[in-house]
Structures are given as C-alpha cells and as structure tokens.
N, C-alpha and C positions, 0 to 999 in steps of 0.2 A: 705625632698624635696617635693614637691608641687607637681611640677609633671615632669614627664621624659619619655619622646620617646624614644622607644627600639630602641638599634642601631644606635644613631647618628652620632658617633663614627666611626663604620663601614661604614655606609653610606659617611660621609665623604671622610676618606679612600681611598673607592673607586672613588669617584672621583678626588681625588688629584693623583689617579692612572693614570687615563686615560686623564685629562687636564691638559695644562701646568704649571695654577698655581691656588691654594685655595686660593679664594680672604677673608681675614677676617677683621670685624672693631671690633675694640676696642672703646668704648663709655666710658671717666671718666673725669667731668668735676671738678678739683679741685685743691688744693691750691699747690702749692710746694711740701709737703710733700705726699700729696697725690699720687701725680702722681710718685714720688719717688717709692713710694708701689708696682704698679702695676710691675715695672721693672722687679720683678722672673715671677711674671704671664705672662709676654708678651715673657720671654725666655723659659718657659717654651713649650708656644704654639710654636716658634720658633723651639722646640726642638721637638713637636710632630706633625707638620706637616714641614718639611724641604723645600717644595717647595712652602710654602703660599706668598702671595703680602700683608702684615700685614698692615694696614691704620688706623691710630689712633685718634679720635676728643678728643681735649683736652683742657681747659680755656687759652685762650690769656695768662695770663701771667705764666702758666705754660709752655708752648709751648719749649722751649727751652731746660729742663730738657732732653728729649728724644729725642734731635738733635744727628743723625748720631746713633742714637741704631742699635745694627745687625737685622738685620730682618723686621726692619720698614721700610714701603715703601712712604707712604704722613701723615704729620700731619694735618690734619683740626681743626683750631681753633673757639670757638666759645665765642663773645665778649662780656661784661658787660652788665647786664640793656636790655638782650632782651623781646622781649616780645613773647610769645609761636606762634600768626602766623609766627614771624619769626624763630624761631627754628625749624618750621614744616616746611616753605619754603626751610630751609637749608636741612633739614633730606630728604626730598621727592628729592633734587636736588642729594643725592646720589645712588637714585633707580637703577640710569644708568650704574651704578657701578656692579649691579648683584652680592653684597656679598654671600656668599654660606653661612658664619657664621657670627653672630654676639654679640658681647660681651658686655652686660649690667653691667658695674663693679659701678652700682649707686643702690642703695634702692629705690631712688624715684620713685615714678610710673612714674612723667613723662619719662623719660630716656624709659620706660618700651615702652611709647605710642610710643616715636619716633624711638625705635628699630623695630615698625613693621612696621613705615611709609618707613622706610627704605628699609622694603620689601626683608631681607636678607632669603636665602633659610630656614637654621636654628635662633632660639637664644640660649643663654644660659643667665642668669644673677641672681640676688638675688631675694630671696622673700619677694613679699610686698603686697597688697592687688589689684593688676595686673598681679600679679603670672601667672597665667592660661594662659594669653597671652603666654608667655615663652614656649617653648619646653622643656625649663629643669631650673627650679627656686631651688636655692641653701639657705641655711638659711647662712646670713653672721655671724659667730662667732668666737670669740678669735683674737690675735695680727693683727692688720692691713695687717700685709705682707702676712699672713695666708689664711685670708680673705680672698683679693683680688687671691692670687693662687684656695681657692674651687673652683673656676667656672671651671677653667680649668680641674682639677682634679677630680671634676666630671662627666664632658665630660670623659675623658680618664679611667675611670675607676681604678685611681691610689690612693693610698695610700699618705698622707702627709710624706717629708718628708723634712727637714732644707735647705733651699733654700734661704740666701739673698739675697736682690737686688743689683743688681754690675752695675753701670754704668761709663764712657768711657770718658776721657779725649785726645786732640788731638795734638799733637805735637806742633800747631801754639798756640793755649789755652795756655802751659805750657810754651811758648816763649813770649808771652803775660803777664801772670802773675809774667814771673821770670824781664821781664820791670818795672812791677810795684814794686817789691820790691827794685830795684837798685833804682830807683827815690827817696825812701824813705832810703835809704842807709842800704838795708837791701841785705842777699845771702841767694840762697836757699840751702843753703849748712848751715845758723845761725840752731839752735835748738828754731824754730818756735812754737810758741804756740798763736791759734786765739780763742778772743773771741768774741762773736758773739752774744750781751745783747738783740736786738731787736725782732720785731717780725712781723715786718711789719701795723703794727699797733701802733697809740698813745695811750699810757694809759694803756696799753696791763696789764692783771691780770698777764701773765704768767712771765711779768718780775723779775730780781732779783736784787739786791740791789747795787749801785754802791761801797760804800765801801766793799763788798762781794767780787768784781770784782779784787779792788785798792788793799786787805789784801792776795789775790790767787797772782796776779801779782807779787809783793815784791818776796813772797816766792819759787814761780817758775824761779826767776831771780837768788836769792839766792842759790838756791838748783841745777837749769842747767844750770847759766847761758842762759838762754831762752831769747830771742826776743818776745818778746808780741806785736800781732796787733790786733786791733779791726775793724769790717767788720761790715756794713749795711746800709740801704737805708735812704732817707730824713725825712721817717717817725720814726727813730732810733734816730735822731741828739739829743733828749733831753739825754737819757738818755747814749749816747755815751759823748757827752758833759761833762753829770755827773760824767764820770767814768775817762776821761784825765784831766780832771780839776782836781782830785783827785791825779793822780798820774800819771805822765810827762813819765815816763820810757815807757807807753803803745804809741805805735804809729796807728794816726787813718788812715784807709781805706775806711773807708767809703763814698759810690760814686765813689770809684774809679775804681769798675770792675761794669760788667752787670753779669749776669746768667754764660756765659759760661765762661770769665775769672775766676770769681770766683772760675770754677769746678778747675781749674788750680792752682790756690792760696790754695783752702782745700788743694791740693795735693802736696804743700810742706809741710804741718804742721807735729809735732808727735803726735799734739791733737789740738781739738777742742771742747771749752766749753761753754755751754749758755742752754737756755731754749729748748723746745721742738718746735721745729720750722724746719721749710724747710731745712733750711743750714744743721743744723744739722744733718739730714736724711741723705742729696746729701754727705757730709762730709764720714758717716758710707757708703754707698754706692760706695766711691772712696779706699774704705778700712781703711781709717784714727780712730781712737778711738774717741770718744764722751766720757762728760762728760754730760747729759744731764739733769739738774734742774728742777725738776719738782711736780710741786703743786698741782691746781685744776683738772688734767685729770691724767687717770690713764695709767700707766706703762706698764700696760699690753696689752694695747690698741693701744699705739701708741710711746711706750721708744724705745731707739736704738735695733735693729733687730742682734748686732755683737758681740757676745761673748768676744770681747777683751775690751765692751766701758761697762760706770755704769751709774745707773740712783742714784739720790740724792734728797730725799724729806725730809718733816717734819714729814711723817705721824705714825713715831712712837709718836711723840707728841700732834696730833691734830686728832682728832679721827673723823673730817670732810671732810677729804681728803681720796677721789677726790669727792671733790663738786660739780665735773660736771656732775654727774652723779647720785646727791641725789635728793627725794623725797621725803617730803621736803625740800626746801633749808637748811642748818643747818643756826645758830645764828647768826654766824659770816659775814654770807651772805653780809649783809645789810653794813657791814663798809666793805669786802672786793670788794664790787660791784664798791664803789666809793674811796678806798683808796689805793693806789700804794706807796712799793710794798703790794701786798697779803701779809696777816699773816702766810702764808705756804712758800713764798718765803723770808721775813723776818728769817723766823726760819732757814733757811739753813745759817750757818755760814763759813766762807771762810778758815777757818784750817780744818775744815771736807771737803770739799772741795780739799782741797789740799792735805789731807791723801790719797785721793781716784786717783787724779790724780799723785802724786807721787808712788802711786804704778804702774799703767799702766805704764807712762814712765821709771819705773824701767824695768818693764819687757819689756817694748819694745828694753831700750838700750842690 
C-alpha cells in the first residue's frame, strides 16, 4: 500500500453513526464484464456500512448490469469519446453530493484526478503513479473479482475471503425472456443450453471456431436432448451466421433481448458456453455454469469466478498463451493479429469441449 490514513474506518463509523446516511461513490468505467466484478465489492460495502446512499458512475453501456442492485442508490453514466474538460465538468457537478467515500475501482490516474475533483471526504482506490492523492492506494493483484474487493478490504481491515459476484434477476425480466423463448417454440422447462460465440466486437481474437460450436451442439443434443440457442449482438451476426448455417438444430437469438432480458434468458439455461466475455461473467453471476474458452488472456485474471463452471484453453500446447500479457509478442503474433479464429482458439476441439460440459451437466442433473 502506498499509503493509508489511520482510522478511516473508524472515522467513517462514526459518522455513519450519528447521520442518517454514508453517502459513497463507486467510480469503474468498464465493459460488461467489468462491472460484473465489482458486484462482491459493492455487497460487500453494502454489508459494512448498512445505512450508506451507495451511487455508482459507470460506462453507458454497462449501465444496466447493476439495475436494481441492493444497496445502490443512482447510477451515473458516463458516455463514449469524452473529452477530459468534460469528464471534469461531470465530476465537479457531483461535489454537491458531499460523498464521505469514494471508490477508485480504475488504475488510471485519471479516475485518480477526478476522484478529488469530486471532493469526497475520503478515497480509497488502486495504485498508480497518483497514489499519494488517495487516502488509501491498494496494489490491484490476482483474479479480477479479488481485485476489485482489496479496496474495500482494505478499508475494513479484513481478510480475503471467496465472495462471488451474485446479481439479480426480476420477475418481469424472467416473464420477458420465458416470451422470448415461446416465440421461438422453445419452454423454460426444454434442457437449455446457450451459446454465446461473440464478443461484441468484429474480428474478435477471442473468438472460437464455428464448427467447434456445430460438433458441441450435435453432441449435447445427443446426450440431453438439449435445446441449443445462440445469443448476441449485430456486431456477432458473422460469426452467429457461421455457426446456424452449419448446423440448423441451433436456434438464433440474437437481437432479440437487451441487457436486462438477457439476465432472464441466462437464467433458464443449465450452461452457458463461449469466450470470455460479459455474458458470460452476468451468466456465473446469476449462478448458471460457464464453459468459458479461452486463449490469448489469462484464466487467472479474468476465467469464471464459480466453482461449478471450467475454463478450456490450448495452453498445454502452445507455450504462448496468454499472449496478452507477453513481452515480447511471441511468433505467432503476427498471423494471430490478423487471422481468425486465433491458433489458441483453433486448438480447442469440440469433444474436449463437450467432455468438460457433460460432466457439469452431469452433476448438475
């Protein structure tokens, strides 16, 4: 740690003691999965101050993810392509707010500079070379969901311990999504199984191979009789395209939820398989099993956080993985930069695949 204020803690405390509510912001501008993370760290603060007014700024299009969380009180979004007068405009327009705490869940310095424009009594956040600003600068290490909980945990004075993120599906959501499946002649009662190939991005490294997809499908039909749907956005259609053109028994969804159906849709499934991606975090976070493929980033960093789901790479074979994290690039770079899929998601074959996923759905039946 960098550096740390005796007592903040305490200080706190006590005034959560004597006023009627600890106003705290939570600062994490990021992608889907991202904000997924922070879910144990925001229940966690939840859980150690009971009476805070919790207010979150979060990326436009994550925004949704943490609709209706316990404990959150306004979500502030902040949009694409700003430019820093305007993110300081926005920051200093929460001064009025009078946070008592506030939570830097980013490395960037910037985030660092706007957590004091903010003018919150305390900070807490990660260390970076704005550290010093901070009240209390945390070194971020190990699993993403880990991560994101030090801050808190360091406040509080606590010990890690296995906390994942759980978020909240709402009765109209799961009336919503069980619409969508009737449309497609499907019940939430079939033995559901979504794939979920995209990544919100064209071209995507992380993707995996659509006969990978069409040789799991066959066999999960085979083995549970399974319903297979596939789920994802316009930036998905090639390689969704790829995969029903292959093999007709798969029925597509795509486009046909937003964010919060979706939560509704994972939450019929017994699994849920694809790349390392949003869905698939909000999926293990609605308690659902993952199957999550994964190539150039590493497992430990960002694989499913639930003990019931598996991660499946190459890397007993390719002794370059996780690339995204070497210095120097390894060889393969160069053709994996511009060739899809990746020679890591190539290598993951769809009966290894299927061995991993028929044992979860073993044990889940």
């Amino acid at each position: 740690m960098v550096k740390k204020r005796k007592n903040i803690y305490k200080e706190l405390s006590d005034i959560s003691a004597r006023e009627p509510a600890l106003r705290i912001l939570i600062i994490r501008n990021g992608l889907l999965g991202d904000v997924v993370f922070i879910a144990s760290m925001i229940a966690k603060a939840v859980e150690s101050f009971p009476n805070a007014k919790i207010d979150l700024v979060l990326s436009d299009s994550a925004k949704e993810v943490l609709k209706n969380f316990p404990g959150v009180n306004n979500i502030y979004t902040l949009g694409k392509n700003r430019s820093i007068l305007e993110d300081a405009k926005f920051f200093f327009s929460l001064r009025k707010l009078h946070y008592h705490l506030v939570f830097v869940q980013e490395v960037n310095t910037h985030y660092t500079i706007m957590s004091k424009i903010v003018g919150g009594r305390f900070s807490v956040g990660f260390q970076n070379q704005l550290g010093f600003l901070l009240d209390l600068a945390v070194k971020r290490d190990g699993h993403a969901v880990k991560a994101e909980l030090s801050t808190i945990l360091a406040l509080t004075n606590e010990e890690y311990s296995y906390l994942p993120p759980k978020l909240y599906v709402s009765n109209s959501e799961l009336k919503e999504a069980e619409k969508i499946l009737t449309n497609v002649g499907l019940d939430k009662k079939d033995f559901l199984v979504c794939f979920h190939p995209g990544c919100s991005e064209k071209n995507s490294v992380r993707e995996w191979t659509a006969d990978g997809y069409s040789t799991l499908a066959n066999k999960l039909i085979e083995r549970f009789n399974a319903k297979i749907v596939v789920t994802g956005v316009e930036q998905d259609s090639g390689i969704i395209k790829s995969i029903t053109d292959l093999n007709p028994n798969i029925i597509s969804l795509a486009g046909k939820t937003n964010i919060r159906t979706l939560f509704g849709l994972l939450s019929f499934m017994k699994l849920v398989v694809g790349p390392d991606t949003g869905t698939l975090h909000i999926a293990n976070s609605l308690g659902i099993p993952v199957v999550m493929l994964m190539g150039y980033a590493d497992p430990n960093d960002t694989g499913p956080y639930d003990l019931n789901s598996a991660v499946i790479s190459a890397e007993n074979e390719l002794e370059c993985i996780p690339c995204k994290f070497k210095d120097p690039k390894p060889d393969l770079w160069n053709y994996c930069s511009v060739n899809r899929p990746a020679v890591c998601m190539q290598k993951i074959e769809g009966d290894r695949v299927f061995a991993v996923a028929n044992n979860i759905l073993t044990l889940e039946k």
